[in-house]
PDB file with SEQRES, HELIX, SHEET and CRYST1 records, atoms N, CA, C and O in Angstrom:
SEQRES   1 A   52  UNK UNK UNK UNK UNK UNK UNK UNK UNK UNK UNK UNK UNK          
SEQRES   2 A   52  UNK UNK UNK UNK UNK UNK UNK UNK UNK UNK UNK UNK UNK          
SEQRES   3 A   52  UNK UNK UNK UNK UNK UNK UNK UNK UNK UNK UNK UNK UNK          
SEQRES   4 A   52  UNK UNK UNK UNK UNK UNK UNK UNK UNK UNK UNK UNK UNK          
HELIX    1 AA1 UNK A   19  UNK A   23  1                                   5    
HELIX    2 AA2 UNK A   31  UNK A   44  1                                  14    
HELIX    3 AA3 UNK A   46  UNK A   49  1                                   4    
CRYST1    1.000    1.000    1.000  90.00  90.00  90.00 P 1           1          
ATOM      1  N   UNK A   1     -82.998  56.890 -41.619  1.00  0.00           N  
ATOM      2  CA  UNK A   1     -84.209  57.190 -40.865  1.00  0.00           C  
ATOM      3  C   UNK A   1     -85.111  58.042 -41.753  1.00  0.00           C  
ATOM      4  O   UNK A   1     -84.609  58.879 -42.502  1.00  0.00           O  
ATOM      5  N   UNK A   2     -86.520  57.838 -41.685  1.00  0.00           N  
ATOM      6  CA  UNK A   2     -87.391  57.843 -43.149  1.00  0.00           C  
ATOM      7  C   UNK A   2     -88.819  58.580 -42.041  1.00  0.00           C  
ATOM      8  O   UNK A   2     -89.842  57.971 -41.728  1.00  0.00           O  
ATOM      9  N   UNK A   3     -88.522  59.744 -41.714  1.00  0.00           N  
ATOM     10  CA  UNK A   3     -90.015  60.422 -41.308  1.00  0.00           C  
ATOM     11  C   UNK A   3     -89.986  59.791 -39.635  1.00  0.00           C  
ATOM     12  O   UNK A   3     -91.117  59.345 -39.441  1.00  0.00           O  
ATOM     13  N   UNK A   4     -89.523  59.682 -38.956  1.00  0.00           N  
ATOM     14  CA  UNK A   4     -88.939  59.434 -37.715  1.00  0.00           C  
ATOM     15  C   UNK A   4     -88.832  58.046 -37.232  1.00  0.00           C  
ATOM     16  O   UNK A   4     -88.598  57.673 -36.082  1.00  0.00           O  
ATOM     17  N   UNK A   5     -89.100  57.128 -38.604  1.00  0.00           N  
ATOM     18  CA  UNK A   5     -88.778  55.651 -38.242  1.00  0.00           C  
ATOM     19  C   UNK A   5     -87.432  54.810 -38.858  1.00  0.00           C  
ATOM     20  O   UNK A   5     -86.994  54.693 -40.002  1.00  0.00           O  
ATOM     21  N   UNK A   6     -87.051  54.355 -37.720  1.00  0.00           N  
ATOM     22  CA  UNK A   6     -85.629  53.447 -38.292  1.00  0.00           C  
ATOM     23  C   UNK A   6     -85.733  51.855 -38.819  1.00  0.00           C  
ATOM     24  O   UNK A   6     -86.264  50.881 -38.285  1.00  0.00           O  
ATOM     25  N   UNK A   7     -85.104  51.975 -39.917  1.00  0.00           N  
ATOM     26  CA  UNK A   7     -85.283  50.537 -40.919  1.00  0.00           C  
ATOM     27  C   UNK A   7     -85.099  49.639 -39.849  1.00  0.00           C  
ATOM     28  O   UNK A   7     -84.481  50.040 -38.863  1.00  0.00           O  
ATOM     29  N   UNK A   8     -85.644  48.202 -39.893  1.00  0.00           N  
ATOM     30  CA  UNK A   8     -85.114  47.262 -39.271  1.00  0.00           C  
ATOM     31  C   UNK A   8     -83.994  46.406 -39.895  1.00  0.00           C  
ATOM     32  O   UNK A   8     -83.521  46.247 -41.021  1.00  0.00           O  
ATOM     33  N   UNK A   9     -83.780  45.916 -38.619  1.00  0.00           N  
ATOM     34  CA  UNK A   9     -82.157  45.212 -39.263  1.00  0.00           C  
ATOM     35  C   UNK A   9     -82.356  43.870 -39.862  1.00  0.00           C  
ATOM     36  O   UNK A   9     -83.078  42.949 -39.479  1.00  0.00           O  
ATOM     37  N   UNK A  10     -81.685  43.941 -40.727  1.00  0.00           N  
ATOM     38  CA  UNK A  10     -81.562  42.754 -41.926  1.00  0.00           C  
ATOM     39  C   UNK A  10     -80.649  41.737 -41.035  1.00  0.00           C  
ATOM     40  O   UNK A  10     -79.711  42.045 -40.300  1.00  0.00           O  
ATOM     41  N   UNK A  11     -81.117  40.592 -41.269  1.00  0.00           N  
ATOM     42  CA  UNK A  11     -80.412  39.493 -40.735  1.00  0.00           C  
ATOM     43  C   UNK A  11     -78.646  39.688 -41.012  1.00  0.00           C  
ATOM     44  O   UNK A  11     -77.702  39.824 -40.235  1.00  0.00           O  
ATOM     45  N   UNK A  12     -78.764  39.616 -42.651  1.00  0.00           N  
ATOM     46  CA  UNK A  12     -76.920  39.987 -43.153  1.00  0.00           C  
ATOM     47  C   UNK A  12     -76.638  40.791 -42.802  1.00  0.00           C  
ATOM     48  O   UNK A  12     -75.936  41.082 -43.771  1.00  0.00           O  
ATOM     49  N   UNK A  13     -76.494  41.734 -42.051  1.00  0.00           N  
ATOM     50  CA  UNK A  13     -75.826  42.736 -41.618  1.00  0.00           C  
ATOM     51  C   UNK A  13     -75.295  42.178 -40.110  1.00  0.00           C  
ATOM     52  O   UNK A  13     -75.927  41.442 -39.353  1.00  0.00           O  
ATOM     53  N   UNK A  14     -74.132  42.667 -39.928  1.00  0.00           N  
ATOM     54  CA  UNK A  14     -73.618  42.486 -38.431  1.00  0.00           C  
ATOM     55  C   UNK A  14     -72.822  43.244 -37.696  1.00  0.00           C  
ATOM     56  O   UNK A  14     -71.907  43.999 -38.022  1.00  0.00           O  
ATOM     57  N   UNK A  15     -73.439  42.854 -36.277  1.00  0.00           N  
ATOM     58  CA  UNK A  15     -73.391  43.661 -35.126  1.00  0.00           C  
ATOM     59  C   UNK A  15     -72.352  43.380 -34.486  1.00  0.00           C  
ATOM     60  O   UNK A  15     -72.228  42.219 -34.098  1.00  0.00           O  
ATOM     61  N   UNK A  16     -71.229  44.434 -34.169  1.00  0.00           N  
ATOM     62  CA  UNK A  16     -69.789  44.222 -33.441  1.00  0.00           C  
ATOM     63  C   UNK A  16     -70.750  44.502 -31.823  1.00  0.00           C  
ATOM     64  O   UNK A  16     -71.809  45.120 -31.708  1.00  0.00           O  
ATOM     65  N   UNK A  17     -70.119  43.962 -30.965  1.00  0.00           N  
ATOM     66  CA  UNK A  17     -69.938  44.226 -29.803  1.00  0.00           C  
ATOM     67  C   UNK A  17     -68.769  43.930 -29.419  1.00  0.00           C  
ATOM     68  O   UNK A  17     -68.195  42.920 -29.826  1.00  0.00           O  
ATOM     69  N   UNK A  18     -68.207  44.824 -28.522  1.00  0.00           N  
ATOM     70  CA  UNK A  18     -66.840  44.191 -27.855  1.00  0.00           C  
ATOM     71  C   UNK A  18     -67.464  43.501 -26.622  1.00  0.00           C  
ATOM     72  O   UNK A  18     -68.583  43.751 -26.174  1.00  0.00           O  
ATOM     73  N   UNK A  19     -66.409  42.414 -26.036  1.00  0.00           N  
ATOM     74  CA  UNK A  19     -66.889  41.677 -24.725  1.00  0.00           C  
ATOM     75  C   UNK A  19     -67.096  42.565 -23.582  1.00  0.00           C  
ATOM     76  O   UNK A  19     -68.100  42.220 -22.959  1.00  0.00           O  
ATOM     77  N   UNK A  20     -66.580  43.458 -23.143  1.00  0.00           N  
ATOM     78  CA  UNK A  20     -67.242  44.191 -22.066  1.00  0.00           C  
ATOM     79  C   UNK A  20     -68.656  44.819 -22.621  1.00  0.00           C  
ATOM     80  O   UNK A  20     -69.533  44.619 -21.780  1.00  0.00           O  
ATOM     81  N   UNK A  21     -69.016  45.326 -23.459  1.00  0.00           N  
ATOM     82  CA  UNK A  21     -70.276  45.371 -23.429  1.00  0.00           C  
ATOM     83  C   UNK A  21     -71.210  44.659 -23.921  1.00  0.00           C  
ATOM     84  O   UNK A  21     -72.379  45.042 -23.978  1.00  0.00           O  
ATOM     85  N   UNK A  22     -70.774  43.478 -24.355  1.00  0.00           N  
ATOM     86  CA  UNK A  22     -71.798  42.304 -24.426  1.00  0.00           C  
ATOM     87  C   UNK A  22     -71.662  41.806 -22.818  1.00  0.00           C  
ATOM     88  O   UNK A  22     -72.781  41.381 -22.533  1.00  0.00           O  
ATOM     89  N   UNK A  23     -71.192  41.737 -22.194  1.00  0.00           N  
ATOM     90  CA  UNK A  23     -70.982  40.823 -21.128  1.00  0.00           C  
ATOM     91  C   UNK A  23     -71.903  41.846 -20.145  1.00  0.00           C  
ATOM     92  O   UNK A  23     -72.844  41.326 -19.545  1.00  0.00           O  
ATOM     93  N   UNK A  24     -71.610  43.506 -19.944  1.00  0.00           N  
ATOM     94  CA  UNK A  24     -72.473  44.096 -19.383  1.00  0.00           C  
ATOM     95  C   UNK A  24     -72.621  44.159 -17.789  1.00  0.00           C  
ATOM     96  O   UNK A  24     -73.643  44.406 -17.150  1.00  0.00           O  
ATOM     97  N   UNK A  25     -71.327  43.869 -17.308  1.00  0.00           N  
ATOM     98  CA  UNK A  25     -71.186  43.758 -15.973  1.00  0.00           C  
ATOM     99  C   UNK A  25     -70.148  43.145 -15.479  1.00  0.00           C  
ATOM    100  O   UNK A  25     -69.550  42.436 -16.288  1.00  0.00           O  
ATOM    101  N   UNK A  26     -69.687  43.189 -14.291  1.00  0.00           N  
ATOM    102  CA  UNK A  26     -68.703  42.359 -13.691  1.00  0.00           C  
ATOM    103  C   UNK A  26     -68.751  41.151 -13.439  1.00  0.00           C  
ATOM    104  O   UNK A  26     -69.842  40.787 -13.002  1.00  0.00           O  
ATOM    105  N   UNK A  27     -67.582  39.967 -13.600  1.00  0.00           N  
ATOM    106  CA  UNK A  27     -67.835  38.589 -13.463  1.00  0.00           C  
ATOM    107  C   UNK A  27     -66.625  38.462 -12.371  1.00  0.00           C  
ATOM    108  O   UNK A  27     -65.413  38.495 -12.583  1.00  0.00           O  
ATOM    109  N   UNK A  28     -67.301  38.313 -11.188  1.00  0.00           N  
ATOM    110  CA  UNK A  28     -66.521  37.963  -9.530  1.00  0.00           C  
ATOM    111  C   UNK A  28     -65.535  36.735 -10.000  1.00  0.00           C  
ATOM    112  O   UNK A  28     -64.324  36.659  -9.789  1.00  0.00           O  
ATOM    113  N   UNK A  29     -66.277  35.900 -10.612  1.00  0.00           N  
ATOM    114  CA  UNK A  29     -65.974  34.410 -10.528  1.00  0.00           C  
ATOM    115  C   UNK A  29     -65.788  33.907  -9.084  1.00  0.00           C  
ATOM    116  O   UNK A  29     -64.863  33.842  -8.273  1.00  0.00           O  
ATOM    117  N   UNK A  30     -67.694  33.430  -9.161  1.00  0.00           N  
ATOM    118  CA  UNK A  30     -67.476  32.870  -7.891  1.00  0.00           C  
ATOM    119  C   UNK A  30     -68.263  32.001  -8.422  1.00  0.00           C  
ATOM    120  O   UNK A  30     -68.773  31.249  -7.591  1.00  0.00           O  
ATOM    121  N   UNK A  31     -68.633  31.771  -9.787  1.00  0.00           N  
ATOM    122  CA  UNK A  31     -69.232  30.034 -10.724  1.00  0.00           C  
ATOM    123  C   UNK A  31     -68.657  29.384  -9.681  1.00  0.00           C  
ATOM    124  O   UNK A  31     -69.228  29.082  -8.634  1.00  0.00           O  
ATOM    125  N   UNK A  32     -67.508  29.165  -9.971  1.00  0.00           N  
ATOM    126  CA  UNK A  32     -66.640  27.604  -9.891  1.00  0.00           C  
ATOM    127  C   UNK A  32     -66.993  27.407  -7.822  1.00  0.00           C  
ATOM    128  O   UNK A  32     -67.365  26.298  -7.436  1.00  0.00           O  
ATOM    129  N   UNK A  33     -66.856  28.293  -7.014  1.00  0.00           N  
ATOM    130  CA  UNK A  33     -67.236  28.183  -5.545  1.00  0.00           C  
ATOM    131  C   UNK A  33     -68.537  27.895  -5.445  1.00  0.00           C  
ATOM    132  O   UNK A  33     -68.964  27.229  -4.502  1.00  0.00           O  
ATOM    133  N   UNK A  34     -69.303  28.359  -6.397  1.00  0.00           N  
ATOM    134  CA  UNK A  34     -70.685  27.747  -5.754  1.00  0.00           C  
ATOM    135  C   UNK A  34     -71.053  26.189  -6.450  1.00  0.00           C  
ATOM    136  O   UNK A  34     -71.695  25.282  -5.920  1.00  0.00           O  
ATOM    137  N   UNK A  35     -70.487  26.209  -7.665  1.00  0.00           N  
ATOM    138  CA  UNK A  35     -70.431  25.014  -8.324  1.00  0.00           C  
ATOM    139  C   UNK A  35     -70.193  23.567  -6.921  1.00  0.00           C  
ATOM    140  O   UNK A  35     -70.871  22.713  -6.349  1.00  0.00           O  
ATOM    141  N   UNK A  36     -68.592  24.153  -6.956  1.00  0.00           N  
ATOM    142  CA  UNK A  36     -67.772  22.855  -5.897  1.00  0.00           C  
ATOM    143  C   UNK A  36     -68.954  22.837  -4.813  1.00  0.00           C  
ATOM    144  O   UNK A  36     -69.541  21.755  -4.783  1.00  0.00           O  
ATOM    145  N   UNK A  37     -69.404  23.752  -3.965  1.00  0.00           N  
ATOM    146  CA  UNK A  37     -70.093  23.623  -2.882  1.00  0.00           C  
ATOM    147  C   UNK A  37     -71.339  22.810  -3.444  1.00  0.00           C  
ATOM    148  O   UNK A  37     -71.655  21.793  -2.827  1.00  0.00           O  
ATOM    149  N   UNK A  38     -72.013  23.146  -4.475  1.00  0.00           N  
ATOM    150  CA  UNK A  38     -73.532  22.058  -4.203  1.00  0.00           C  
ATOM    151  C   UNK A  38     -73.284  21.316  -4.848  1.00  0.00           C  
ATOM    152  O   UNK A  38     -74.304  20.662  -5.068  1.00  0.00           O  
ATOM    153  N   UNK A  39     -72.200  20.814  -5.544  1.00  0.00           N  
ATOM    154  CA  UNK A  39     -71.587  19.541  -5.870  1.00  0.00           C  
ATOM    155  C   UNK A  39     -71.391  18.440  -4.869  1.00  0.00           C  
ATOM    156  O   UNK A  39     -71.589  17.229  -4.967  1.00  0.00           O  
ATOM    157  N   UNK A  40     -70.806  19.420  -3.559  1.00  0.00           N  
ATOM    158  CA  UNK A  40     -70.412  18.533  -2.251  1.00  0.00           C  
ATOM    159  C   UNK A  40     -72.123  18.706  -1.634  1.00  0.00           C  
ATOM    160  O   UNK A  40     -72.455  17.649  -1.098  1.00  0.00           O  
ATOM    161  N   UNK A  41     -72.809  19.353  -1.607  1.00  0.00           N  
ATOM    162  CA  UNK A  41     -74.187  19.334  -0.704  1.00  0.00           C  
ATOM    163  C   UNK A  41     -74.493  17.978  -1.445  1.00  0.00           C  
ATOM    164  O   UNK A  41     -74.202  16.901  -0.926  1.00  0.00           O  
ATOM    165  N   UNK A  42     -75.025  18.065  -2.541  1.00  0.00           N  
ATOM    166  CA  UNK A  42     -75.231  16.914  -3.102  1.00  0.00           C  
ATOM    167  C   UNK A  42     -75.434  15.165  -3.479  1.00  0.00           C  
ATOM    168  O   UNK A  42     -76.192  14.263  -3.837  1.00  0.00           O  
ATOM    169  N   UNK A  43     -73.762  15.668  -2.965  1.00  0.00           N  
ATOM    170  CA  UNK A  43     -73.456  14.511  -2.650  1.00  0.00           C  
ATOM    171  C   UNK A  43     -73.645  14.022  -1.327  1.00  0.00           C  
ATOM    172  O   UNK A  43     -74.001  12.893  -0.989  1.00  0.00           O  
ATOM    173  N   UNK A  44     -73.365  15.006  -0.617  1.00  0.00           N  
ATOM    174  CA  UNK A  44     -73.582  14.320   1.476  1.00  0.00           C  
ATOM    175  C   UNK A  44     -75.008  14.574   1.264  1.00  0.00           C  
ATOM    176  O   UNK A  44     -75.362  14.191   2.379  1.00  0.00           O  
ATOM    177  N   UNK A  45     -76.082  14.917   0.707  1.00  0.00           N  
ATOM    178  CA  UNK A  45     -77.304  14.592   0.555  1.00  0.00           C  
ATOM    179  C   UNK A  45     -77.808  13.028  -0.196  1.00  0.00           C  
ATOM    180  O   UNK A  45     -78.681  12.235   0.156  1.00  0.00           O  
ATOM    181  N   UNK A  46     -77.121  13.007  -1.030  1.00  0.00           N  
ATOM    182  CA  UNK A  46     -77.472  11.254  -1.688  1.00  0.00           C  
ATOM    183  C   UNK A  46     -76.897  10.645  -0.381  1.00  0.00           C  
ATOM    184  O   UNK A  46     -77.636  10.125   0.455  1.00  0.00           O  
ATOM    185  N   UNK A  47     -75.556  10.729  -0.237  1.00  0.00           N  
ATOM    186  CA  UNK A  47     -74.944   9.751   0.904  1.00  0.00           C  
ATOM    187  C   UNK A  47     -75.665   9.419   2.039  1.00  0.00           C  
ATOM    188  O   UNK A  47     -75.667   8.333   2.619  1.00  0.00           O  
ATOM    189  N   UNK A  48     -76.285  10.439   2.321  1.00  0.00           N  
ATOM    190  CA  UNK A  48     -77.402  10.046   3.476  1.00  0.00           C  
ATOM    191  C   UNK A  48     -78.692   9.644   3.168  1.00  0.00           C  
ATOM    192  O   UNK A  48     -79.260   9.463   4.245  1.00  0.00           O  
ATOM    193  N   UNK A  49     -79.335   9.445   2.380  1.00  0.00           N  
ATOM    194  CA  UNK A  49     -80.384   9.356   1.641  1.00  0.00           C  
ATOM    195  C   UNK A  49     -80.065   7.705   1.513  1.00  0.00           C  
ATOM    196  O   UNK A  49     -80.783   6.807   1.953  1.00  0.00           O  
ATOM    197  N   UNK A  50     -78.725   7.543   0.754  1.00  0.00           N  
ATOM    198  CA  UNK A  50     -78.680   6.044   0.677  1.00  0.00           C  
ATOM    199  C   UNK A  50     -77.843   5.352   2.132  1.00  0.00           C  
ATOM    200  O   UNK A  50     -77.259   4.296   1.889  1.00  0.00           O  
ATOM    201  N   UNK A  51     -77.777   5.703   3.139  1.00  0.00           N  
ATOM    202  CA  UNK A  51     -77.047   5.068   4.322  1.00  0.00           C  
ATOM    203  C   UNK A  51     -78.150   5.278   5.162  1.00  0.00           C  
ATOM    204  O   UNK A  51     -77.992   4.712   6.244  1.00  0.00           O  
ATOM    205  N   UNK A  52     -79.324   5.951   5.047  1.00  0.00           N  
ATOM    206  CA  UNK A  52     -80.773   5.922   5.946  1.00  0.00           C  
ATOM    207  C   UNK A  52     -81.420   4.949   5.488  1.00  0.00           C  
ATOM    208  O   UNK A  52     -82.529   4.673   5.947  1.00  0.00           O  
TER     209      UNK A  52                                                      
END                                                                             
């Protein structure tokens, strides 16, 4: 640090993060439940779409 400014970072240089703080929050895992559900909306939406 050079008179109160910090160098910027050079591409070659690299940055550790561990996964909890890259990730930065809690993961419920509730992907895969909402996934299955508008997978099934979806589908009973085409199904009716094509049987109307």
């Amino acid at each position: 640090m050079v008179a109160g400014y910090t160098r910027m970072a050079d591409d070659n240089d690299r940055i550790h993060v561990d996964a909890t703080d890259a990730r930065a929050g809690a993961t419920p895992g509730m992907t895969r439940y909402i996934l299955a559900a508008s997978l099934v909306l979806v589908v009973v939406i085409f199904a009716a779409i094509l049987l109307s």
